[in-house]
PAMAR-334453 format. One record per residue (C-alpha): residue in one letter; x, y, z. Coordinates in Angstrom, 1 decimal. Each point is the difference from the previous one (the first is absolute). Layout:
residues N
tike,x,y,z
a,X,Y,Z;
...
END
This chain:
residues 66
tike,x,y,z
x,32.7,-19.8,52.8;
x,-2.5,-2.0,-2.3;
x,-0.7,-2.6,2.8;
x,-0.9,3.1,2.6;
x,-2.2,1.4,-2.9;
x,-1.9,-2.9,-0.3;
x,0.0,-1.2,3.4;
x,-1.5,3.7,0.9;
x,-2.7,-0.8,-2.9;
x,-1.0,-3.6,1.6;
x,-0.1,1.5,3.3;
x,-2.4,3.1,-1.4;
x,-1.9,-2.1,-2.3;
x,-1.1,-3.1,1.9;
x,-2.0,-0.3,4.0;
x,3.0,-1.7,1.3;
x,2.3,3.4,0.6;
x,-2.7,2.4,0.7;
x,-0.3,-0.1,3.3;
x,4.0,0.8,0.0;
x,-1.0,2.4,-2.5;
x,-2.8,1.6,2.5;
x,2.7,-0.3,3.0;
x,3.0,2.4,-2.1;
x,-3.0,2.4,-0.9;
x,-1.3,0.8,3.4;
x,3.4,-0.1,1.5;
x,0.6,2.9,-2.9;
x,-2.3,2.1,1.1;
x,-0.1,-0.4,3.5;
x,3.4,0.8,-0.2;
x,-0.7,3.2,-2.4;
x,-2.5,0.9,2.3;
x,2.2,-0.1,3.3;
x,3.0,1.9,-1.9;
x,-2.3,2.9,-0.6;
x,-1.5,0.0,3.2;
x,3.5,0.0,1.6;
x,1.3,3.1,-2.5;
x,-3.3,1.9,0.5;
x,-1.0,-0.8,3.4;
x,0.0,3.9,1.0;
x,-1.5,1.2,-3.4;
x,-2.7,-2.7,0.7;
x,-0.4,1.0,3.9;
x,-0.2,3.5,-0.7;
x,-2.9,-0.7,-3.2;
x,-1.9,-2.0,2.8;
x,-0.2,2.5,2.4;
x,-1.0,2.4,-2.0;
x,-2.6,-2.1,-1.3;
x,-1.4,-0.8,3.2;
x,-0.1,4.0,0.9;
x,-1.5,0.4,-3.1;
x,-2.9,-2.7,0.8;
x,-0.6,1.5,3.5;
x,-0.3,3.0,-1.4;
x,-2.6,-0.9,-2.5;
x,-2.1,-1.9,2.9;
x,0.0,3.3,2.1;
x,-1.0,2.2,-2.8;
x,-2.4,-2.5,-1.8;
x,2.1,-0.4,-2.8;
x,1.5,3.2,-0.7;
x,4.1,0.3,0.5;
x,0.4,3.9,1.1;
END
């Protein structure tokens, strides 16, 4: 457990792991990002459309929702 402690450290610490570093970040997130999409793909539908109603609205009553 020491050895994985301190190899995490070198790897953190010094340019020769960031890139691997970078890599497990963005593969985090991406991954994060696709979950959510995937468990609130209709929640997110439905906000979009009602944004873009919203927005239309607006343009044919310059600016004002009614």
């Amino acid at each position: 457990m020491k050895n994985v402690l301190n190899r995490a450290k070198f790897v953190c610490g010094g340019e020769e792991g960031a890139s691997n570093l970078e890599l497990v970040v963005w593969f985090s997130v991406v991954l994060a990002i696709a979950i959510v999409l995937i468990a609130f793909g209709g929640n997110v539908k439905d906000f979009m459309t009602g944004a873009n109603s919203d927005v239309d609205k607006m343009s044919k009553n310059s600016g004002k929702i009614k």
